[in-house]
MINU-165230 format. One line per field, with one value per residue (C-alpha): residue in one letter; x, y, z. Coordinates in nm, 2 decimals, decimal comma, padded with zeros to 4 digits. Example, Ala and Ser with C-alpha at 12.3 -4.5 7.8 and 13.67 -1.06 7.14 Angstrom:
REM residues 2
rest c(A/S)
x c(01,23/01,37)
y c(-00,45/-00,11)
z c(00,78/00,71)
END
This chain:
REM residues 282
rest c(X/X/X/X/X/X/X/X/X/X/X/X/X/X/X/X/X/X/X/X/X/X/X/X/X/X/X/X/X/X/X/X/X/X/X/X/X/X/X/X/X/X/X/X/X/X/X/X/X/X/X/X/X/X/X/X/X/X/X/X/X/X/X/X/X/X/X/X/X/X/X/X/X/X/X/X/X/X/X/X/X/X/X/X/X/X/X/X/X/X/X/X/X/X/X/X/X/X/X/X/X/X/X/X/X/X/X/X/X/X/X/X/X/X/X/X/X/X/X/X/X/X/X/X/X/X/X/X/X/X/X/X/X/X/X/X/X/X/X/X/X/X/X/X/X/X/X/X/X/X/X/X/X/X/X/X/X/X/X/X/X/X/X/X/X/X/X/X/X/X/X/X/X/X/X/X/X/X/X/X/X/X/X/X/X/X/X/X/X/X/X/X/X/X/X/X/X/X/X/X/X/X/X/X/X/X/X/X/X/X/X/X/X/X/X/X/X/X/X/X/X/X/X/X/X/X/X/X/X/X/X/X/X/X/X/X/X/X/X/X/X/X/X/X/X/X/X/X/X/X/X/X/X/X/X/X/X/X/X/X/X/X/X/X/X/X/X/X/X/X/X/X/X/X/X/X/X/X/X/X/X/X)
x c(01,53/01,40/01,18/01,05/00,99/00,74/00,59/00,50/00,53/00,37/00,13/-00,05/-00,09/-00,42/-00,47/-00,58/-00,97/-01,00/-00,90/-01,16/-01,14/-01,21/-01,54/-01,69/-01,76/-01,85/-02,10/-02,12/-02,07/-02,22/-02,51/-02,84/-02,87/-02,53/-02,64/-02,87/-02,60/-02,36/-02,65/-02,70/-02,33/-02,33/-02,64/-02,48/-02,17/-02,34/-02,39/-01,99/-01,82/-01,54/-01,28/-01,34/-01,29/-00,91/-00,81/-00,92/-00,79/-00,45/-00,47/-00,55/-00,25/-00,07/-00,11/-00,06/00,30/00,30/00,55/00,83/00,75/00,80/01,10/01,27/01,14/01,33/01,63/01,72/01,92/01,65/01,36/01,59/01,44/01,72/01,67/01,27/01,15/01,36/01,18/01,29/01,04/01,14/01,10/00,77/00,63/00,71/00,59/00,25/00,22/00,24/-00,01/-00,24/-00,17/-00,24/-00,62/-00,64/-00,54/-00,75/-01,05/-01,03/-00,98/-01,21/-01,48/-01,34/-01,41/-01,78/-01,81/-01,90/-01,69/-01,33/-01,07/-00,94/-00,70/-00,59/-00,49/-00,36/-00,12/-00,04/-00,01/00,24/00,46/00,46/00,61/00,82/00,99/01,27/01,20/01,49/01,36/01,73/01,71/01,96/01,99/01,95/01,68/01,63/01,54/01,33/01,11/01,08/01,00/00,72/00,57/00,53/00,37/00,14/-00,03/-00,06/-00,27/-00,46/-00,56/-00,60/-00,80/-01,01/-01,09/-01,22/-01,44/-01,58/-01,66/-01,80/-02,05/-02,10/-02,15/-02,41/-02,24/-02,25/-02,07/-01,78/-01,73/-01,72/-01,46/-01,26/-01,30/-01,18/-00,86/-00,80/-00,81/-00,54/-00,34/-00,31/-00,23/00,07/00,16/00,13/00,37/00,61/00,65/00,65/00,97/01,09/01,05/01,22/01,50/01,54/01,73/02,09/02,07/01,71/01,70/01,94/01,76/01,41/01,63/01,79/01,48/01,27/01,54/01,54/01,16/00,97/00,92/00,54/00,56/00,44/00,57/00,69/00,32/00,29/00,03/00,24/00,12/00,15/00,50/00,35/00,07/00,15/00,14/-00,20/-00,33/-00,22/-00,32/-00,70/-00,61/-00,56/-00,84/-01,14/-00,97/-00,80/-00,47/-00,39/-00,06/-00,17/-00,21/00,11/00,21/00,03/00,16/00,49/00,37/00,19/00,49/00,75/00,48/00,46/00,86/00,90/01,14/01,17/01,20/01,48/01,81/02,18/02,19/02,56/02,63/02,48/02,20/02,11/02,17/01,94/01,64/01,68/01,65/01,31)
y c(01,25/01,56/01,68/01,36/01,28/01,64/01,53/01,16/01,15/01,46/01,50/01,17/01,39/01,54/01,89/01,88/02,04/01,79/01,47/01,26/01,32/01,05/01,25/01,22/00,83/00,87/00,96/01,33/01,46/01,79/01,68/01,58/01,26/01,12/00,87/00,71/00,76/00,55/00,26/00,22/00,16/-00,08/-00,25/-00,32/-00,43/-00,70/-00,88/-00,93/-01,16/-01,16/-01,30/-01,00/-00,74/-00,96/-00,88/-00,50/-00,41/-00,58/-00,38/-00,07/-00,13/-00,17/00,15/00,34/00,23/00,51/00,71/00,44/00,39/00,77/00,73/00,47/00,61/00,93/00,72/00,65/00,84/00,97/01,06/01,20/01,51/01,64/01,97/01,89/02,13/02,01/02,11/01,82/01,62/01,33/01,49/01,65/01,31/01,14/01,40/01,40/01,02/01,04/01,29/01,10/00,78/00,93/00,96/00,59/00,54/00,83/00,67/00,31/00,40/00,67/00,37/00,14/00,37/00,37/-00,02/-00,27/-00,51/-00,46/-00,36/00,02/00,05/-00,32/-00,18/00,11/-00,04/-00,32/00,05/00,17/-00,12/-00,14/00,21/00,16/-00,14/-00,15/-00,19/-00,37/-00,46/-00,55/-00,21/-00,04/00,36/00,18/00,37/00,06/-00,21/00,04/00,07/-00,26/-00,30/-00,03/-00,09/-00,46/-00,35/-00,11/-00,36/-00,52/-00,30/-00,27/-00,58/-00,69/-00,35/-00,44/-00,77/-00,65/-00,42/-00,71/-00,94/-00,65/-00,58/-00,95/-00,93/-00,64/-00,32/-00,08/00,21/-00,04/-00,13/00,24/00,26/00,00/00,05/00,42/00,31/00,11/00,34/00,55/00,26/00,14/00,56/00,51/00,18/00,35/00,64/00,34/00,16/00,45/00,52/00,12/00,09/00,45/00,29/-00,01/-00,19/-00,34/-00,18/-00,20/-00,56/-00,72/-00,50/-00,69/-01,03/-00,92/-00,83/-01,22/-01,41/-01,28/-01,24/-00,97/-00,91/-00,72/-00,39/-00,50/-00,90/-00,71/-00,65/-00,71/-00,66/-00,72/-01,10/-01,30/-01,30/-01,46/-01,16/-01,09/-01,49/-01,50/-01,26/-01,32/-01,71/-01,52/-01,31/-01,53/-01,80/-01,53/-01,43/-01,12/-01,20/-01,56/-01,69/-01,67/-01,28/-01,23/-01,49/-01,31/-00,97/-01,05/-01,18/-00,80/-00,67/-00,84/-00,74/-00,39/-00,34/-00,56/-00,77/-01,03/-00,82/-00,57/-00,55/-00,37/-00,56/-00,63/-01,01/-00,96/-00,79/-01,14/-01,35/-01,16/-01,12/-01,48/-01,53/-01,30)
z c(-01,51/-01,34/-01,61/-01,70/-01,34/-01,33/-01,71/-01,60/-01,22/-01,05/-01,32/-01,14/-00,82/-00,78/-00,58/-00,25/-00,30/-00,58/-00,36/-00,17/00,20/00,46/00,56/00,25/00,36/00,74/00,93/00,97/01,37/01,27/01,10/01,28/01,20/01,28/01,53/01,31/00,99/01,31/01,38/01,02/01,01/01,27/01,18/00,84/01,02/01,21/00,89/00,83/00,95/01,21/00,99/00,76/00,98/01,13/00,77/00,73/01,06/00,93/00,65/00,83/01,10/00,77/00,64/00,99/00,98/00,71/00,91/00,84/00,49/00,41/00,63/00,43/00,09/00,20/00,28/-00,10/-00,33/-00,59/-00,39/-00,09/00,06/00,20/00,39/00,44/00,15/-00,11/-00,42/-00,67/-00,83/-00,63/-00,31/-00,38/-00,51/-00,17/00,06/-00,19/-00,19/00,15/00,23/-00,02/00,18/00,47/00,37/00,39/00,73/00,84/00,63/00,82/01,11/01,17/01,03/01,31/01,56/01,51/01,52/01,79/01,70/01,74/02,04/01,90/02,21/02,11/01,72/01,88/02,06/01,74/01,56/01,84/01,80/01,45/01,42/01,69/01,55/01,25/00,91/00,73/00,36/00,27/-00,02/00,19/-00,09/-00,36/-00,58/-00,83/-00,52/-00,38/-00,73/-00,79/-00,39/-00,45/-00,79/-00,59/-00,30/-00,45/-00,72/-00,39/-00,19/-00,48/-00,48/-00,12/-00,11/-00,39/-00,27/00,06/-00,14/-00,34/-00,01/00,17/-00,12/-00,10/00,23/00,15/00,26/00,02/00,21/00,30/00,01/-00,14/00,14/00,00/-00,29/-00,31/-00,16/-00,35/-00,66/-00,47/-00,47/-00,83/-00,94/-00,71/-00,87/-01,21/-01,10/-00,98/-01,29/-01,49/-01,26/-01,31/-01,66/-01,72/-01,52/-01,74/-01,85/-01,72/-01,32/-01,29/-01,44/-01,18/-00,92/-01,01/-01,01/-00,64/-00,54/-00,64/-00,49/-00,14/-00,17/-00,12/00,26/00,33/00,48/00,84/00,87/01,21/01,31/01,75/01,93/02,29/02,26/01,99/01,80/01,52/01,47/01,10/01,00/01,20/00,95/00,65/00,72/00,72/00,50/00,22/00,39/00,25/-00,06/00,03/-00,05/-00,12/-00,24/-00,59/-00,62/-00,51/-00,78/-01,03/-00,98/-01,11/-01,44/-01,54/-01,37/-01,65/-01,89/-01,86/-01,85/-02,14/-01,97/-02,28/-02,49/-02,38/-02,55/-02,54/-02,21/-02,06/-01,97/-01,64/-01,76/-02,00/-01,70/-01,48/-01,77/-01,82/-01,43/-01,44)
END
């Protein structure tokens, strides 16, 4: 799948002076007028609510675990960077999605450090632990669990990213909501790139991978979130979370159905008896 991987896969990697950097969205340190650019920040700020800013810096510490999530990505048998330069398609794509990832945790919380209103040596420490801790998703190398487990969590970043952009323009903050918004985007070309990968993959192995996958439910990226107080920090968030609209119960129900959709689950044939057992499951 090499050269389809560079035809269909790469080709959804933009070069680096082409790619929006967190700068573009800040207020500039070498300009002069970047404490006013910071006080108009903060003014704007004032006008959003607490409970909005609990579920960005969520989302932020999210993203910082990025470290463990190339980590585990590299732990699989197709995109396995072996040697650290490996020059397959797979490797390149995960050290690329990476770097383009890391944008977004450089974005929010470069933005967090100009506000008022939140502890940064609090998320720092929440950040700390999070990287720190394990990560079992229960996909141990197996490159089908780990597509379906992306092309999933990618559709929804996208989403809880575009609904903070929609409340913060709500909310009247223009620039925040450009923030969000651009991340966003990021996020829904890497869930392209994953189903492309998924629905290559299909049928038969990646079918009963997306059945394995539903019944152990999908476990978010940083349910191991810790702040040094409160062992129940991830529920605590997602209860706000989904309490404004950010991510609620039924966008996660809903990003199964486009899922089965775009894969053509129903219709698929030439499956083996476990194949028709596990498309009958999904």
């Amino acid at each position: 799948m090499e050269d389809w991987a560079k035809n269909n896969v790469l080709t959804l990697l933009k070069p680096v002076e082409e790619c929006w950097q967190p700068q573009d969205f800040l207020p500039d340190p070498t300009s002069n007028g970047f404490v006013e650019q910071v006080n108009e920040l903060r003014k704007r700020a004032r006008n959003i609510p607490d409970k909005y800013f609990v579920a960005l810096v969520g989302d932020m510490i999210t993203e910082e675990a990025l470290p463990t999530y190339q980590t585990r990505i590299n732990s699989t048998k197709n995109f396995h960077d072996e040697t650290g330069v490996d020059n397959t398609p797979w490797a390149i794509w995960a050290r690329a999605w990476s770097a383009e990832e890391n944008r977004h945790v450089d974005l929010l919380n470069r933005y967090f450090s100009f506000l008022e209103k939140v502890d940064m040596k609090q998320i720092e420490k929440t950040t700390q632990y999070l990287i720190g801790s394990r990560m079992d998703l229960g996909l141990g190398y197996d490159p089908y669990l780990l597509t379906i487990y992306t092309s999933f969590q990618e559709r929804a970043t996208f989403i809880s990213h575009g609904n903070t952009a929609n409340l913060a323009m709500q909310h009247g903050d223009i620039k925040l909501a450009q923030i969000c918004s651009i991340i966003a985007s990021d996020e829904k070309c890497h869930e392209t790139a994953y189903i492309k990968i998924a629905e290559k993959l299909f049928p038969n192995d990646m079918e009963i991978a997306s059945v394995d996958m539903m019944r152990r439910k999908i476990s978010m990226p940083a349910h191991l979130m810790y702040d040094g107080h409160d062992h129940n920090l991830f529920d605590h968030f997602a209860m706000v979370a989904s309490r404004i609209g950010v991510y609620t119960a039924r966008d996660c129900g809903e990003i199964v159905e486009p899922l089965v959709a775009k894969w053509k689950v129903e219709k698929l044939t030439g499956l083996t008896s476990e194949g028709r057992e596990a498309q009958g499951y999904v």
